[in-house]
N, C-alpha and C positions, 0 to 999 in steps of 0.2 A: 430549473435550469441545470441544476447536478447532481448528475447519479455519481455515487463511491461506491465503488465495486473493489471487496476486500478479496485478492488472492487465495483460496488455499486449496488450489488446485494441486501441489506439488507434492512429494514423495516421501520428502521429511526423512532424505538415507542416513545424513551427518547425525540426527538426533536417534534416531532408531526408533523413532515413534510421533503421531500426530504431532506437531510444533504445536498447530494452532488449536488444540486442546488442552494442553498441557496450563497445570492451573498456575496462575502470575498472580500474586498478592490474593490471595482467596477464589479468583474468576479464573477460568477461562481466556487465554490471552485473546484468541478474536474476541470474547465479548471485552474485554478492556478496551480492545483496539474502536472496535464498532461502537460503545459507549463515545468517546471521545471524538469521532468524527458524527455523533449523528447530527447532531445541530446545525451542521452545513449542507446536510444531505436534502434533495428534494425526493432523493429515491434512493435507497440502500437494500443494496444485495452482495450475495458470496457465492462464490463460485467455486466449486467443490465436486469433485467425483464420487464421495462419498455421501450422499445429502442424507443419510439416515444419522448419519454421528452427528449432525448438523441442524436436525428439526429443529429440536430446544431455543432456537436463536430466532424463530417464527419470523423468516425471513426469504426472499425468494432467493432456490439456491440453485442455482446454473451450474450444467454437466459441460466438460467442452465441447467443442461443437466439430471442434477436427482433435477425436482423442489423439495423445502418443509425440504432441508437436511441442510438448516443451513451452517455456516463458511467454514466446512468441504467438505459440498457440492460444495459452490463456490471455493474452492480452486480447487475443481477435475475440476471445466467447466474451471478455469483457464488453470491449467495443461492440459488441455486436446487437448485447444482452438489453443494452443501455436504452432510455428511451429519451433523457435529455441530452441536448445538445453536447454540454458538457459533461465530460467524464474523468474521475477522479479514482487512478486504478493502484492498489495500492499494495504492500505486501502483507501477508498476516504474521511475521515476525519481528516488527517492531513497535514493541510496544510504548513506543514513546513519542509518536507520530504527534503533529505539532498539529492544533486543529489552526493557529494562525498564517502559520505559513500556509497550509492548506488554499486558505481566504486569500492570502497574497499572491498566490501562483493562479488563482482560479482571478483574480482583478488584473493579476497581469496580461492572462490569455486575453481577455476584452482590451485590456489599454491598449497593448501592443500589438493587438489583431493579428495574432498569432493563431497556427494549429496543436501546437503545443508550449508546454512550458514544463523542463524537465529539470531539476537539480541537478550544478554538472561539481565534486569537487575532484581533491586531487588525484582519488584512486578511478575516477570514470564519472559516468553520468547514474543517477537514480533515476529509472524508468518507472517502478517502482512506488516512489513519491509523485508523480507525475500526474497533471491534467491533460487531457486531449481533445479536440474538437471535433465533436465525432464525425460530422459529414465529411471533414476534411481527412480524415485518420485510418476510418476503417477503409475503403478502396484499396491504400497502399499497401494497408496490413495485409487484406485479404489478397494482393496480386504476389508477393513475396513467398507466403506459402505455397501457393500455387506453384510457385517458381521452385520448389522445395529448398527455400532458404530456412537455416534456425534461428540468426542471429537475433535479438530484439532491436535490435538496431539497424538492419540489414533496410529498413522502407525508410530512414530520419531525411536522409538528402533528398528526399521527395515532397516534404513538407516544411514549412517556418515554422521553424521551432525555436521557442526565448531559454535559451541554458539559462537558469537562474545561480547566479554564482555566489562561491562560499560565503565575499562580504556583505552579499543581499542576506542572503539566507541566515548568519548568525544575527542579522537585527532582531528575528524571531525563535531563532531558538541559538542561544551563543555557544551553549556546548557541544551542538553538532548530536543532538540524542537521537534527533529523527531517526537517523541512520541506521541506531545502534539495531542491530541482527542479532538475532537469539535462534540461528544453527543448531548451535549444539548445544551437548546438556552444559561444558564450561559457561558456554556464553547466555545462557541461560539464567544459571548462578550470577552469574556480573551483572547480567542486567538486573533482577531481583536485590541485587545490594545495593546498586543507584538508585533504584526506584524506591526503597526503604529509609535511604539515607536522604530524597529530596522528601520522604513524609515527615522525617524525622524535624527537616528543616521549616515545614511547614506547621509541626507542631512541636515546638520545644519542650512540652510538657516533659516528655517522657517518650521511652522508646516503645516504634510500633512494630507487631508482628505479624507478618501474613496473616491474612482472612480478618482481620484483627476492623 
């Protein structure tokens, strides 16, 4: 019923080098990421231009399908790629992606018979975290480009879509980590220190150290 289709189609300028290789706690952040989402997946794939950096993940890796189009673009090689119904398209710099909310947003697209359900908070919406339903989804994507629109957002008024909002969304994850971006190499650091610091809390023994 859902494919997650991880990002890492993008340029990676802010970091000066792959994001989504770049090693988080011992791995490879997409294999953290892809770790943590597979259990919901009926089909898991990543979407990548470069699919040689990318074998190692023995994993089907989709090229874009309209190169040069930006976010928008990779959302349509998503949608496009997908073969269930639902699709769960996601980005490969956050490694802290909630596999619960995941399940809540993909129950809410069925409760509330939606074509989408997107995270909306204060600084915009996550398209990003997002499920879509693909019959419903791809048509608008695909008529937009054509239109030579970039926005990601440029087809949303075209479809019912459930913004899932902040108070929802902290019942599953309360600090809001989904979000957190690993851009750059700062933010990179920062997230590697939450992520140390929620193992830390998870094992009081003693402090852990990458790869550890």
């Amino acid at each position: 019923m859902l494919t997650v289709v991880v990002q890492a189609g993008g340029e990676s300028r802010r970091m000066g080098q792959d994001k989504a290789l770049l090693p988080f706690l011992g791995q490879p952040m997409i294999s953290r990421i892809l770790d943590r989402v597979a259990p919901i997946a009926d089909e898991l794939m990543v979407t990548t231009n470069h699919p040689e950096d990318y074998r190692f993940l023995n994993l089907p890796l989709i090229g874009d399908c309209i190169p040069g189009r930006g976010a928008l673009g990779g959302l349509y090689t998503a949608l496009n790629a997908a073969s269930q119904p639902f699709v769960a398209v996601l980005a490969c710099d956050m490694p802290f992606i909630n596999l619960k909310l995941l399940a809540a947003q993909r129950d809410l697209l069925i409760e509330q018979q939606v074509d989408a359900v997107i995270p909306q908070l204060e600084g915009g919406t996550e398209p990003f975290h997002a499920i879509y339903r693909r019959a419903a989804c791809l048509p608008p994507v695909e008529a937009v480009l054509a239109q030579d629109k970039w926005r990601v957002d440029a087809w949303f008024d075209q479809v019912k879509i459930y913004y899932i909002s902040r108070q929802e969304i902290e019942k599953y994850d309360p600090k809001l980590l989904s979000f957190l971006n690993a851009n750059t190499p700062e933010e990179l650091q920062t997230a590697t220190k939450i992520a140390l610091e929620l193992k830390n809390e998870e094992n009081p023994s003693g402090p852990i150290t990458p790869g550890r």
